[in-house]
C-alpha positions as CSV (number, residue, x, y, z in Angstrom):
1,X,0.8,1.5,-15.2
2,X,0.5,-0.6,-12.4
3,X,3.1,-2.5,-11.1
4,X,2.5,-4.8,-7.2
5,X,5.9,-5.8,-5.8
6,X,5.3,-9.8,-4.6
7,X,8.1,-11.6,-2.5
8,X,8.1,-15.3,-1.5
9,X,10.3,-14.6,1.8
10,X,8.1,-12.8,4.0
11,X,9.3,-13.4,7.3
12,X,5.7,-13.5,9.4
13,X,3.8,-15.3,6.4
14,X,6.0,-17.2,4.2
15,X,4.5,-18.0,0.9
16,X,1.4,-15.9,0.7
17,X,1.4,-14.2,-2.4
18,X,0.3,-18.4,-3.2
19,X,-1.8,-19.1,-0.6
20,X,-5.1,-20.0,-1.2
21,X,-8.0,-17.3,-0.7
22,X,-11.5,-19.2,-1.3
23,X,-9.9,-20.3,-4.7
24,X,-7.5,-18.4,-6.0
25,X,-3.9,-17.6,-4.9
26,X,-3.8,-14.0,-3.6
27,X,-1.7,-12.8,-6.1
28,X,-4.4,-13.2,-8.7
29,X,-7.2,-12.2,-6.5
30,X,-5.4,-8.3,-6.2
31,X,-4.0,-8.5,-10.1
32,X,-7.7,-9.1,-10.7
33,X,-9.0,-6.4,-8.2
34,X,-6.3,-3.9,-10.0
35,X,-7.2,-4.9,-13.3
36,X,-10.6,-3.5,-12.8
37,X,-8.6,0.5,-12.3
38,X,-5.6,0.4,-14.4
39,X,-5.1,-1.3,-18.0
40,X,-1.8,-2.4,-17.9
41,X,-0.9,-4.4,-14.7
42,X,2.3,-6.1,-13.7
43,X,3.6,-8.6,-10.9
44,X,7.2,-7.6,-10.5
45,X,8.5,-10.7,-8.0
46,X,12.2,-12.4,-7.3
47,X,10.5,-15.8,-6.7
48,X,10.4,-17.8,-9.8
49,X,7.1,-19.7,-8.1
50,X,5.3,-16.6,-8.4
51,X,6.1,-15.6,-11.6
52,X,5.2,-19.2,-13.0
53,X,1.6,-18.8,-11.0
54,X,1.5,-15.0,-12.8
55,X,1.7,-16.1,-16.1
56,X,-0.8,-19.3,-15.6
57,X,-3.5,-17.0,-14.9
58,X,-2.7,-14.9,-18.1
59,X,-1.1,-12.3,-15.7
60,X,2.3,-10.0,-16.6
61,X,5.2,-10.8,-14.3
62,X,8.6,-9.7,-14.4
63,X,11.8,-10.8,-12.4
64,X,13.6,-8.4,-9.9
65,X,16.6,-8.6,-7.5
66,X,15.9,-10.4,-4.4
67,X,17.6,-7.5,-2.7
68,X,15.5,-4.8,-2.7
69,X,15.3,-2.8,0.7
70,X,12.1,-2.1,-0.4
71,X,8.6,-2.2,-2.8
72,X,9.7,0.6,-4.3
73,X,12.8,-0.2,-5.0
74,X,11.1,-3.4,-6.9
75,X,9.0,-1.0,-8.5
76,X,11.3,0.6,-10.0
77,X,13.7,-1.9,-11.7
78,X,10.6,-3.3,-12.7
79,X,9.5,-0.2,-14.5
80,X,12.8,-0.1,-16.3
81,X,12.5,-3.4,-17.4
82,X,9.2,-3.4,-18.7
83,X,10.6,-0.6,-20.9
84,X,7.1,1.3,-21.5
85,X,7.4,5.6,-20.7
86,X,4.3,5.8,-18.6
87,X,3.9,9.5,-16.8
88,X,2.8,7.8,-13.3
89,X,3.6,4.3,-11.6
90,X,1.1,3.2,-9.0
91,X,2.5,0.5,-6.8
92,X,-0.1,-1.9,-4.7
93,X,1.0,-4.1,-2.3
94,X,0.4,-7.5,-2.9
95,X,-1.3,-8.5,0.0
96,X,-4.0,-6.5,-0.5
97,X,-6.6,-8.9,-1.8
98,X,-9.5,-6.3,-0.9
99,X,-8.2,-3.0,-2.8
100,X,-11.1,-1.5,-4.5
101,X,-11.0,0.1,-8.3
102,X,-12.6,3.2,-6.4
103,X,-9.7,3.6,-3.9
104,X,-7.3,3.2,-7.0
105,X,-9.2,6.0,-9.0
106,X,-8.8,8.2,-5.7
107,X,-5.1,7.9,-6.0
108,X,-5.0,8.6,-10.0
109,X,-6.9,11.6,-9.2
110,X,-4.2,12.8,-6.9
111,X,-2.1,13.5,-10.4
112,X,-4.8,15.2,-12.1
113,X,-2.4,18.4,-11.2
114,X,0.9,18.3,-12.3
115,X,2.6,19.4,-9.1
116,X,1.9,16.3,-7.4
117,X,4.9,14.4,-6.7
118,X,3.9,11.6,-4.9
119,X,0.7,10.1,-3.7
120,X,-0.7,7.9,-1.3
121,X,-4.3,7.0,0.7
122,X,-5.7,7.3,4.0
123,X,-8.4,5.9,5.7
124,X,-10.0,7.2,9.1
125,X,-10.1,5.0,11.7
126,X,-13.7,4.3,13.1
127,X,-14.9,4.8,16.5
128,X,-16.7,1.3,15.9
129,X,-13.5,-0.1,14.9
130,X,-12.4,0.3,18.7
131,X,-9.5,2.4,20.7
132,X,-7.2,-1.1,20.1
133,X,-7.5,-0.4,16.4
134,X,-5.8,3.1,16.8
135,X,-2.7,2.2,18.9
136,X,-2.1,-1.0,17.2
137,X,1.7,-0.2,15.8
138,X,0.8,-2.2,12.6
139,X,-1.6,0.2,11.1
140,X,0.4,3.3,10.8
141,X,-1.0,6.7,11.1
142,X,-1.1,10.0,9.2
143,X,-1.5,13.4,9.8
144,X,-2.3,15.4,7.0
145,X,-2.3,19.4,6.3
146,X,-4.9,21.7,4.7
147,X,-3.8,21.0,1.3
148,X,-4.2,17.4,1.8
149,X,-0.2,16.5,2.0
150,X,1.0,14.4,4.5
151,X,3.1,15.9,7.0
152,X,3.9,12.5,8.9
153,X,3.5,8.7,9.0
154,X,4.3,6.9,12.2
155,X,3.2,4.2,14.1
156,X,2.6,6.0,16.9
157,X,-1.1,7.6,17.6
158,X,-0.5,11.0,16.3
159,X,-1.4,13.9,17.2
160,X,-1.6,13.1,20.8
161,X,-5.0,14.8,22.4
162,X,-4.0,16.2,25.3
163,X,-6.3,16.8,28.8
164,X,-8.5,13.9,27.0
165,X,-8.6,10.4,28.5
166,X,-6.9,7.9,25.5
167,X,-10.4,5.9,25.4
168,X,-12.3,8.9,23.9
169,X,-9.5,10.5,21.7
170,X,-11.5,9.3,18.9
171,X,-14.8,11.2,20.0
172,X,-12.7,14.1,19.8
173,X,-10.1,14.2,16.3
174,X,-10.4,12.2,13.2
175,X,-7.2,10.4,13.4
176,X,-6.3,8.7,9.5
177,X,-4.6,5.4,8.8
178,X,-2.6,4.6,6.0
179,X,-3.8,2.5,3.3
180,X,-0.8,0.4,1.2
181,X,-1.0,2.2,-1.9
182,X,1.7,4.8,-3.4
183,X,1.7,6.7,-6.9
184,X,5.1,7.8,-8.2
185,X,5.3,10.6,-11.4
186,X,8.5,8.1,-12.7
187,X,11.0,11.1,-12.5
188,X,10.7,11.2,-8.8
189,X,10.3,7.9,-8.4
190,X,13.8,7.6,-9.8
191,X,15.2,9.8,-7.7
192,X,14.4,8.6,-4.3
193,X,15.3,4.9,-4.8
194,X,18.2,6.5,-5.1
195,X,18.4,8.0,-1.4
196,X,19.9,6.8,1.3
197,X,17.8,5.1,3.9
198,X,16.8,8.2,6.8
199,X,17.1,8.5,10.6
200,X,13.1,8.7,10.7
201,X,12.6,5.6,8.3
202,X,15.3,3.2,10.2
203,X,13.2,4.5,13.5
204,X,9.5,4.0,12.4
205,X,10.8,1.3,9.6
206,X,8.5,3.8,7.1
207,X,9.8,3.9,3.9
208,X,7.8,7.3,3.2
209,X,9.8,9.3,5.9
210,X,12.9,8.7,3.9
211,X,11.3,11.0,1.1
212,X,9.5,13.9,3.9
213,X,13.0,14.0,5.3
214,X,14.1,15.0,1.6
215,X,11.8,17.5,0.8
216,X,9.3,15.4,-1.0
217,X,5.9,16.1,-1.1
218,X,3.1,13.0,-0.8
219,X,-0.5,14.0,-2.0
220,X,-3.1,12.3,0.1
221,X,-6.6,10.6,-1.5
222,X,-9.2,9.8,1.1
223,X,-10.7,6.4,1.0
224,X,-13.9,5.3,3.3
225,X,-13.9,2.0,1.8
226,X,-12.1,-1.0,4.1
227,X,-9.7,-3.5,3.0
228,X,-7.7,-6.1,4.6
229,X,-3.8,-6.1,4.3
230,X,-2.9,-9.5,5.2
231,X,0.8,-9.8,6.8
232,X,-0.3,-12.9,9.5
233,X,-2.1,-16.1,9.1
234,X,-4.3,-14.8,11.5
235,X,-5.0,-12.1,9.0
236,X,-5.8,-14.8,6.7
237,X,-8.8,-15.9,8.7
238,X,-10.2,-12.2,9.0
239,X,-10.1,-12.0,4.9
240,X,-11.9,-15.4,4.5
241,X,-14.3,-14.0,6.9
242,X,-14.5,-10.6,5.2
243,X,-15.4,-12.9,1.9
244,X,-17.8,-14.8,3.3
245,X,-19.8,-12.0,5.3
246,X,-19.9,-10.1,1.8
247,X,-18.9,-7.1,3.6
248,X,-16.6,-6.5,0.7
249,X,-17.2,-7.1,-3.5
250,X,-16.5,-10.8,-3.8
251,X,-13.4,-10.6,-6.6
């Protein structure tokens, strides 16, 4: 099951889940994309705007509290009121217009073995995508171990490459970023709505510390494939250029 947590109130963009992306509202454009990976999709929003615009397009929807801390908080009443005993829960944002069914596969994958708790994806960042790209405190970064577990998230550049000037660091480590994806088995994902919020999440405002700092394991899938998480109306103009330039699959 796939369920994409969708709020009206976003304080830098106000309204997009509705706004208008070459003609569709965003919402439908990454129900649509999900569709494509995962059978049963669902819109779980506290806006009843949304919801209405949901269920025009033939699309599931469900009502949650408007005072969630979190998407995975919203996932997770969500989940409960939906009712249906699913194994896994994968949440994708719902500002993520550009998610592609492979990068969605990637993550089911990460559950093919039964130890995996959680599970999320990382991209590595591009030497032609320049140095900016990297220290930009918006696209958070990831270091992962040998077993391909996160150790941390932050918005810091991590690791730090010492006795090398900043402007090469990525001629010299492949340094990942984190794509807005998580998969939940639905035991654990109702046990750490249930935690309080951490010293490392309040500090990187990183709702995946608050389950490292518990002991939680996150899986990591690898994705090369780009997308366009759109917080800004700036970022707006980047995805109707991304459209246009058919650098992605036109939904």
């Amino acid at each position: 099951m796939a369920i994409i947590p969708s709020r009206y109130a976003s304080t830098r963009f106000p309204g997009k889940p509705l706004i208008d992306l070459a003609g569709k509202p965003m919402i439908q454009r990454v129900y649509e994309q999900v569709k494509k990976a995962v059978s049963e999709v669902w819109v779980a929003t506290d806006d009843a705007r949304i919801f209405d615009v949901v269920q025009s397009f033939g699309g599931n929807a469900v009502m949650t509290s408007s005072l969630h801390r979190s998407g995975t908080d919203r996932c997770f009443e969500a989940y409960r009121k939906i009712g249906k005993k699913v194994d896994v829960v994968i949440n994708i944002q719902g500002d993520e217009p550009f998610i592609q069914p492979e990068q969605i596969e990637e993550l089911k994958n990460c559950f093919d073995s039964q130890a995996v708790q959680l599970a999320t994806l990382v991209k590595p960042f591009r030497k032609e995508e320049g140095i900016d790209a990297l220290f930009n405190p918006a696209s958070p970064k990831v270091v992962i171990d040998n077993n391909f577990e996160a150790l941390y998230f932050s918005r810091s550049v991590i690791p730090y490459v010492r006795d090398i000037d900043q402007s090469h660091w990525l001629d010299h480590h492949v340094f990942y970023k984190h794509i807005g994806i998580y998969g939940y088995r639905t035991d654990i994902l109702k046990e750490i709505v249930s935690l309080p919020q951490s010293m490392l999440e309040k500090a990187e405002s990183l709702e995946q510390l608050r389950w490292i700092e518990n002991g939680y394991r996150i899986r990591v899938g690898v994705t090369d494939i780009e997308t366009i998480g759109i917080d800004t109306p700036q970022d707006m103009e980047r995805a109707l250029q991304f459209l246009e330039n058919g650098k992605t699959k036109k939904p």
